[in-house]
VOVEXRO-678000 format. One record per residue (C-alpha): residue in one letter; x negated, y, z. Coordinates in steps of 0.25 Angstrom, whole numbers, padded with zeros to 4 digits, always signed. Layout:
N
AXYZ ...
***
This chain:
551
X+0000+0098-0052 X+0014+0098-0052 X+0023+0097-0041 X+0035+0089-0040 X+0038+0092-0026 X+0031+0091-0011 X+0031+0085+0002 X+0034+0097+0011 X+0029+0095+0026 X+0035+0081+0025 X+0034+0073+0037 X+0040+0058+0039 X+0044+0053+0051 X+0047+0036+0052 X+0055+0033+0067 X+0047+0041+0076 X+0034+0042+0069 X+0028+0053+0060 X+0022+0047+0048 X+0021+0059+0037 X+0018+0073+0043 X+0020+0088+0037 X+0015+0083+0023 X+0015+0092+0012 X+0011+0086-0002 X+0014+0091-0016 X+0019+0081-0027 X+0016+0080-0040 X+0024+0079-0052 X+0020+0067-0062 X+0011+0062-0053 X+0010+0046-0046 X+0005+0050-0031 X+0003+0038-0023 X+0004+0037-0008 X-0005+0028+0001 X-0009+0027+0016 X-0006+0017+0026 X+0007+0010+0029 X+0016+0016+0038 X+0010+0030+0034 X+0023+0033+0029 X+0022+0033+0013 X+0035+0024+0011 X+0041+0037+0019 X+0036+0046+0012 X+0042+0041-0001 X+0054+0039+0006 X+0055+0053+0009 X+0051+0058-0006 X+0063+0048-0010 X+0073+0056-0002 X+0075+0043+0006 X+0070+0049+0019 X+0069+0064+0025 X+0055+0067+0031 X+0057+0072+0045 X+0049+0085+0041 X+0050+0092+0027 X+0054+0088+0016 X+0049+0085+0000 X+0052+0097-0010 X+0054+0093-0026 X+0048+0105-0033 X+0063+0109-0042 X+0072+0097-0043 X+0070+0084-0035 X+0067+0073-0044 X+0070+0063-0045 X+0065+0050-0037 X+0064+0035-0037 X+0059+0027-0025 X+0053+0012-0025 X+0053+0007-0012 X+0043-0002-0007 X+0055-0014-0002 X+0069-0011-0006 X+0077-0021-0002 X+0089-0014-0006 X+0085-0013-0021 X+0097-0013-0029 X+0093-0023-0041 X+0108-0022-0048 X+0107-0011-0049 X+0102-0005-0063 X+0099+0012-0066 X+0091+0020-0075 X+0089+0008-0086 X+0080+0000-0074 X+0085-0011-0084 X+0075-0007-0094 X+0064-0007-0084 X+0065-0020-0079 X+0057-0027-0091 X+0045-0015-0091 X+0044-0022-0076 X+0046-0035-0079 X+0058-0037-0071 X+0066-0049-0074 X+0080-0044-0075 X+0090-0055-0072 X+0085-0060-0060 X+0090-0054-0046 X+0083-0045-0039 X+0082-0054-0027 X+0075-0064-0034 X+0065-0055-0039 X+0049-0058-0034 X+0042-0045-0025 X+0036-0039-0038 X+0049-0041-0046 X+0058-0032-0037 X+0047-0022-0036 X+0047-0021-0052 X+0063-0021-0053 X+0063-0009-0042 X+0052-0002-0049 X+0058-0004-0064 X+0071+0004-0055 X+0062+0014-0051 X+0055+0017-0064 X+0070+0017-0071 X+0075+0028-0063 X+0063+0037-0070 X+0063+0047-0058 X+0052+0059-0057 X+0049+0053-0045 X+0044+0038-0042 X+0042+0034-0028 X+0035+0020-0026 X+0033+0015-0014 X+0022+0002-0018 X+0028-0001-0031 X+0015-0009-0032 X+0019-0020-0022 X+0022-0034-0027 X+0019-0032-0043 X+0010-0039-0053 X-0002-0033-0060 X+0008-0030-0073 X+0017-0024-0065 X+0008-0015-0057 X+0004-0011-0072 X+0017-0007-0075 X+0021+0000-0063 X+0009+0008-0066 X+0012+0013-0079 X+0025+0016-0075 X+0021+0024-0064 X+0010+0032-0073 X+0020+0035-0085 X+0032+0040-0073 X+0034+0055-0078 X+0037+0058-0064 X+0028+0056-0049 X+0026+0044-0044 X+0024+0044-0030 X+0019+0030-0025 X+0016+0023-0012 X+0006+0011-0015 X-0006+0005-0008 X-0010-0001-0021 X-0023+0007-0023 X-0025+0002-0036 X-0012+0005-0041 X-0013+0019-0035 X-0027+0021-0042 X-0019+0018-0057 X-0007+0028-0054 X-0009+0039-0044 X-0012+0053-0046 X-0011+0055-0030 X-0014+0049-0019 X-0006+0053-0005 X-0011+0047+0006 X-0002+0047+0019 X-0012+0044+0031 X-0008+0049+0046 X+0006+0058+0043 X-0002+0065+0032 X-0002+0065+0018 X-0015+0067+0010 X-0013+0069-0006 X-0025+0065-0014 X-0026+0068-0029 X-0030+0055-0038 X-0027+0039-0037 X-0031+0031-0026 X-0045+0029-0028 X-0045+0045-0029 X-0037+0046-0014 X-0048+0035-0007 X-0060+0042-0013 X-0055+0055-0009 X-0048+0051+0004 X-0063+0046+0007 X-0069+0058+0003 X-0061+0067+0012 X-0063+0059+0024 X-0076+0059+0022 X-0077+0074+0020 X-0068+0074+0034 X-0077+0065+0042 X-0087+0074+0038 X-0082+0087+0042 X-0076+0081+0055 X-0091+0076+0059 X-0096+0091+0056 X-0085+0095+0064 X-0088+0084+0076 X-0101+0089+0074 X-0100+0103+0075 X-0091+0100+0087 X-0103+0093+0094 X-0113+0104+0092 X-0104+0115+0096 X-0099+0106+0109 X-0115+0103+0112 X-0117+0118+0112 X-0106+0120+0120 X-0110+0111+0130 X-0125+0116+0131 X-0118+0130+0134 X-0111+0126+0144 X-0122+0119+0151 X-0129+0131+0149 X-0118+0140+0156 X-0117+0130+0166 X-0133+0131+0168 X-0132+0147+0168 X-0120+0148+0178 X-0128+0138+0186 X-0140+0147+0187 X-0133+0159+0188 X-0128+0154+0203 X-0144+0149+0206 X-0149+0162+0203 X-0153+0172+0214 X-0155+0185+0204 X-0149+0189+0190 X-0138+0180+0194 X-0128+0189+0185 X-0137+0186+0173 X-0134+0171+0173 X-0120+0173+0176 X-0120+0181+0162 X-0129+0171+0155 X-0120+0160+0159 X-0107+0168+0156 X-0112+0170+0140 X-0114+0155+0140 X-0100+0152+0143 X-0095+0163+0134 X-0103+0154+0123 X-0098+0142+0126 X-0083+0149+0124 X-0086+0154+0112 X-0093+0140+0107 X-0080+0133+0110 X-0072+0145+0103 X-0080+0143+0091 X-0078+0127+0090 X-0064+0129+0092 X-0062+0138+0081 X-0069+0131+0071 X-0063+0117+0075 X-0050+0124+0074 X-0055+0128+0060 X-0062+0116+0054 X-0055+0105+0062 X-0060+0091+0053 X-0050+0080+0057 X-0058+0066+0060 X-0054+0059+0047 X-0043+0048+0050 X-0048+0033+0049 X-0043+0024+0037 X-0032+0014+0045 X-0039+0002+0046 X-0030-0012+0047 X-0036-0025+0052 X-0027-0039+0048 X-0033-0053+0054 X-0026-0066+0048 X-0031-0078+0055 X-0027-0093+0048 X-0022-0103+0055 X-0036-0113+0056 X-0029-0125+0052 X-0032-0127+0036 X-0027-0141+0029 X-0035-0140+0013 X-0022-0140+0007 X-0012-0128+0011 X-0002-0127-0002 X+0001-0138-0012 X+0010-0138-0024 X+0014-0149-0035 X+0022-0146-0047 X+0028-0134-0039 X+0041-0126-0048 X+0047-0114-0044 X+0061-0109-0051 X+0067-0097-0047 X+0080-0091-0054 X+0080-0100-0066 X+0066-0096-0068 X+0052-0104-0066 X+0042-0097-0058 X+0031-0108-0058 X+0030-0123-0061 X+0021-0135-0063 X+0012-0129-0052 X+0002-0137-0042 X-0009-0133-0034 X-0014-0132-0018 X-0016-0121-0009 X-0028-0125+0000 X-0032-0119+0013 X-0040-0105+0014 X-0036-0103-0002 X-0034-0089-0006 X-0024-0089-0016 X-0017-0077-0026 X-0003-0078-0031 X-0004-0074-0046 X+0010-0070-0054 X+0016-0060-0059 X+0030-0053-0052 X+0038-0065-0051 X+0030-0077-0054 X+0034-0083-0039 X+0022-0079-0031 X+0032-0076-0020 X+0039-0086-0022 X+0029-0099-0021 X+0025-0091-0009 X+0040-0092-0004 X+0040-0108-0009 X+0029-0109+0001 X+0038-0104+0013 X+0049-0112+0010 X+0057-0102+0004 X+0057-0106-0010 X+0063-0120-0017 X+0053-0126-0027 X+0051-0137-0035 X+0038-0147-0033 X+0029-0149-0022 X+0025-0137-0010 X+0014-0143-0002 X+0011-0134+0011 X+0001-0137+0023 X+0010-0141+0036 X+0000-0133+0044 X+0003-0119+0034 X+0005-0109+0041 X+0010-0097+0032 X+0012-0083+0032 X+0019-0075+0020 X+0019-0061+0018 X+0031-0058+0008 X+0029-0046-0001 X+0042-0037+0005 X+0040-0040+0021 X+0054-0040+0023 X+0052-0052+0031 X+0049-0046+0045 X+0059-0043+0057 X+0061-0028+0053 X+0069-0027+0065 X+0057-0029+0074 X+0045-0023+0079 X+0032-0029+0076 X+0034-0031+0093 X+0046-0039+0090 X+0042-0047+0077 X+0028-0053+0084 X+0034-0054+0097 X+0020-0055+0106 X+0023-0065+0117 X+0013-0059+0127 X+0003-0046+0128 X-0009-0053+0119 X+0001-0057+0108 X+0005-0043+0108 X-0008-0036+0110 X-0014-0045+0097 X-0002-0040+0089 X-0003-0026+0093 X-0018-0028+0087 X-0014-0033+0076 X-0004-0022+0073 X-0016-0011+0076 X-0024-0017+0066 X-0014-0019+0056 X-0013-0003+0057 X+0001-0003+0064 X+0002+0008+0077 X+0007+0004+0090 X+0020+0012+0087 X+0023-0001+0075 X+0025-0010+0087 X+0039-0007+0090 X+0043-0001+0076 X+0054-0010+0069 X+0047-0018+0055 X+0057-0011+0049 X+0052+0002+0051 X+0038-0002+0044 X+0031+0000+0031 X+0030-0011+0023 X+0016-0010+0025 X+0017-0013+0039 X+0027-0025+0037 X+0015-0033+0029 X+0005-0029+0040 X+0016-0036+0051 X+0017-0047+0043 X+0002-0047+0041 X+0002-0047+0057 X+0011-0062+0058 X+0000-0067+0050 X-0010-0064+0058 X-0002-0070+0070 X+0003-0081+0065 X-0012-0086+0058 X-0006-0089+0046 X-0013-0098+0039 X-0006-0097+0024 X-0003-0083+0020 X+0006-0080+0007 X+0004-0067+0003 X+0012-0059-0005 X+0009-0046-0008 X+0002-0043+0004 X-0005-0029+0002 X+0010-0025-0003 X+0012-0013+0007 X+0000-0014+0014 X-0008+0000+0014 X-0023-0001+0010 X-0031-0004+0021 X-0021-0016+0026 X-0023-0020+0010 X-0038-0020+0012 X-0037-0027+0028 X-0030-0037+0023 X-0037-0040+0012 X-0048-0042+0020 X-0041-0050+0031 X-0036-0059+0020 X-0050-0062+0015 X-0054-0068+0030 X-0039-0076+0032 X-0043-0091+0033 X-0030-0096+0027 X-0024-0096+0015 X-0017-0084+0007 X-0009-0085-0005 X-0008-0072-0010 X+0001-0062-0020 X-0003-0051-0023 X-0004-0040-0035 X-0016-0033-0029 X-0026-0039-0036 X-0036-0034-0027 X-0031-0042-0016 X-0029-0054-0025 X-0044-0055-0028 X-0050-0053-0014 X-0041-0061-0007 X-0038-0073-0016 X-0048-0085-0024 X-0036-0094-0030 X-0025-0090-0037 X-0009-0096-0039 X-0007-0090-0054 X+0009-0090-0057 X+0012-0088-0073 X+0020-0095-0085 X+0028-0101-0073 X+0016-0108-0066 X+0008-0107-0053 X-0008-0110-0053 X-0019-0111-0044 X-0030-0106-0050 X-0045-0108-0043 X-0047-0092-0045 X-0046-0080-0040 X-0041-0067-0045 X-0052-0062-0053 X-0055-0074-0061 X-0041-0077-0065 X-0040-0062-0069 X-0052-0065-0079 X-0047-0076-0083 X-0033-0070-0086 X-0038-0059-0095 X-0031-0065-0109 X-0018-0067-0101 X-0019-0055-0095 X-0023-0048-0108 X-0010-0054-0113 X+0001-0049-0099 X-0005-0036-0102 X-0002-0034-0117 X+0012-0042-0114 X+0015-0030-0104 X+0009-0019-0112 X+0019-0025-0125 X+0030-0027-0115 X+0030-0011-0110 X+0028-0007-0125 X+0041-0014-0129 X+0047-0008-0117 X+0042+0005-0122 X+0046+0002-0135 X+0061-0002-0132 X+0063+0012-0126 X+0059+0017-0138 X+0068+0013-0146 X+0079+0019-0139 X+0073+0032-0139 X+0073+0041-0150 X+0060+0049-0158 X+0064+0062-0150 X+0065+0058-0138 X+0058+0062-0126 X+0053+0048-0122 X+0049+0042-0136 X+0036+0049-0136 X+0031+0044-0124 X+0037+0031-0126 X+0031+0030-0139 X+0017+0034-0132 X+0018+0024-0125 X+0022+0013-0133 X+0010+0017-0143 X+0000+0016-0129 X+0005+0003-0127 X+0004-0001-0140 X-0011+0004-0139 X-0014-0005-0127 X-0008-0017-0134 X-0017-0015-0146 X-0031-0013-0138 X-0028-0027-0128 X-0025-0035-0141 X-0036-0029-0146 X-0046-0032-0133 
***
């Protein structure tokens, strides 16, 4: 393996609390590392520090000969410059399928993450790193981050909680779990299967250890009984009194050497008791009330920018339905969601129930008090309000300390869990969904998954983890060729059904990046260092085209 560079006895401090300690970690050149653990554990940090944004408190990262070079995409950047244009980003935008003339501002969740992204990729650093790049994109997107990511000639060095994404691109796992950092060679799949492993292996050892400690304290204490025993018939004996007293000294002499001997091998061999996976526990209640009908809409048209997002569209929305928002970045799935709240003009009919009752988790979390603490925000008007919420906030994984802290001190992670928490206090009895497992760490993916399942009221739900999408949802809103339909299916079924037309937006993508690919080779000349991969690639595209017509 060879090295770019290492952590050396880095530690990372956030206010007043230690979240990295003393860790040492080698990293590889030309490898895609990717980093999981829980939110808060402090991986957006430690990017922050590999960035030369932040200083750890304790030592420092070391470039093996000249530091390279290094772009950073952030999880949020409200501070994004988007007119601003460097290193031909230009010429990216169409591999990502960013539409170029409209403003930044305007742009959906999944279109600003590509335009960052084509930024990103532009600079053609030695070191890429991405801080969930996955968030808010389409299946063809997620495809093209990661054959972008694959063919980088530098490391990648990637937070994600997309395990399935992570199982396609990474050569390592670094896990950051309790101030520590644990490196694990292969994807994720590898990391679990061998994180399993060695706890295993641990709780093993630790029982042996438990064990051993048992037998050595039982013999101890049947030693000193005996002593105890001996010195008490030394004093009852009227002859040899001075043989008791010897007998009972040597058992105290053995117990010494007994504890000496425990000591020194617990010293030794000490086995930690293996740590417990964090476990996070979510309850949504509904409100009761339920009417058939929840949403209605009649001949409904949305424009936006001189463009039409969805037209002609009719259908109804009825109490308890589970319903996934289909459409690729851009079609308007954050926006209908927006035109329910109010937020949005439209053209047609909205019908919504009197009685609705909505709670709407927005894909960036920018829309809670920063200022405040999670005190301040949910304001508890007596010592039961308060002692539900402080609950709640156990359970959610949050530590008495996040009480007091100002929102704007937290991980993105632990924005969607407070927002998760109004829910719950409120009884929200619609939720609109977008991207909800965006940020979230896996087990608050796999609680909420399962909280969801049991919710009584009605979801409509955008999401790109597919996973999510099948479990959770039976119907479907489909946005394409600028209309929206209900269809009586889930996620499954209408991927069977898709199979020609998605047959067809794969060779449309495949042609589309060999025409890039062909366009930058023009420009270039036979003996120049790119034409051959270039060429390479084009002739492996060419091939894939080929064996899809083919079947």
């Amino acid at each position: 393996m060879t090295l770019l560079g290492k952590l050396n006895n880095i530690s990372i401090t956030f206010g007043d609390n230690e979240i990295l300690q003393n860790v040492n970690v080698d990293i590889p050149a030309n490898a895609v590392i990717g980093i999981v653990g829980g939110n808060g554990e402090g991986k957006s940090s430690l990017l922050t520090v590999l960035s030369k944004e932040a200083l750890p408190s304790i030592g420092k990262v070391e470039w093996i000969g000249k530091s390279p070079s290094i772009s950073y995409f952030k999880q949020e950047d409200e501070q994004f410059d988007q007119t601003e244009y460097e290193h031909d980003e230009r010429s990216y935008f169409s591999k990502w399928t960013v539409p170029e003339e409209r403003e930044y501002a305007h742009l959906s969740g999944g279109e600003k993450m590509k335009r960052r992204l084509s930024r990103v990729f532009a600079e053609n650093s030695q070191v890429l790193l991405l801080d969930e790049p996955t968030n808010h994109l389409d299946q063809d997107s997620l495809s093209f981050l990661q054959k972008q990511i694959l063919s980088h000639s530098g490391t990648c060095i990637l937070v994600s909680h997309d395990r399935y994404f992570l199982d396609e691109v990474a050569d390592y796992i670094w896990e950051v779990e309790n101030k520590n950092l644990t490196v694990y060679t292969g994807n994720y799949s590898t990391y679990r299967d061998k994180k399993a492993e060695r706890l295993l292996t641990q709780q093993r050892l630790y029982d042996a250890q438990q064990s051993k400690i048992q037998q050595v304290e039982k013999q101890i204490t049947e030693l000193k009984n005996w002593s105890t025993k001996a010195h008490a018939e030394s004093t009852k004996q009227e002859f040899n009194k001075e043989y008791y007293r010897v007998k009972a000294k040597k058992m105290d002499v053995q117990i010494r050497s007994k504890k000496k001997r425990l000591e020194l091998e617990l010293t030794k061999n000490t086995v930690d008791k293996p740590d417990q996976e964090k476990e996070v526990s979510f309850s949504i209640d509904g409100n009761k009330k339920k009417g058939k009908r929840v949403i209605e809409v009649k001949n409904l048209r949305k424009d936006f920018e001189k463009r039409t997002l969805f037209q002609n569209t009719s259908f109804t929305i009825l109490a308890g339905e589970r319903v996934g928002l289909l459409g690729s970045n851009g079609s308007g799935k954050s926006t209908f969601f927006r035109m329910l709240l109010g937020e949005e003009s439209f053209q047609g009919e909205l019908w919504k129930t009197e009685s609705m009752n909505i709670g709407y988790l927005r894909q960036t979390v920018f829309d809670l008090p920063e200022d405040q603490t999670p005190f301040e925000f949910f304001g508890p008007t007596d010592f039961k309000a308060r002692g539900r919420i402080l609950t709640l906030m156990t359970n959610l994984g949050f530590s008495k300390e996040h009480w007091s802290r100002p929102i704007s001190t937290m991980s993105m992670g632990e924005r969607v869990k407070l927002k998760l928490m109004e829910f719950m206090l409120d009884q929200k009895d619609v939720l609109l969904l977008d991207e909800p497992t965006n940020h979230l760490d896996l087990p608050s993916r796999e609680q909420l998954e399962k909280t969801l399942s049991t919710y009584p009221g009605t979801i409509l739900l955008v999401t790109h983890d597919r996973y999510f999408l099948e479990k959770l949802t039976n119907k479907l809103l489909v946005i394409e060729n600028k209309l929206m339909r209900k269809l009586e299916m889930n996620y499954n079924e209408w991927m069977h059904k898709n199979n020609e037309s998605l047959l067809e937006k794969e060779l449309l993508t495949l042609e589309t990046e060999r025409q890039a690919v062909l366009g930058e080779l023009s420009f270039l000349k036979s003996n120049d260092p790119k034409y051959n991969k270039l060429d390479v690639q084009f002739n492996e595209l060419t091939k894939k085209i080929n064996e899809l017509k083919k079947g």
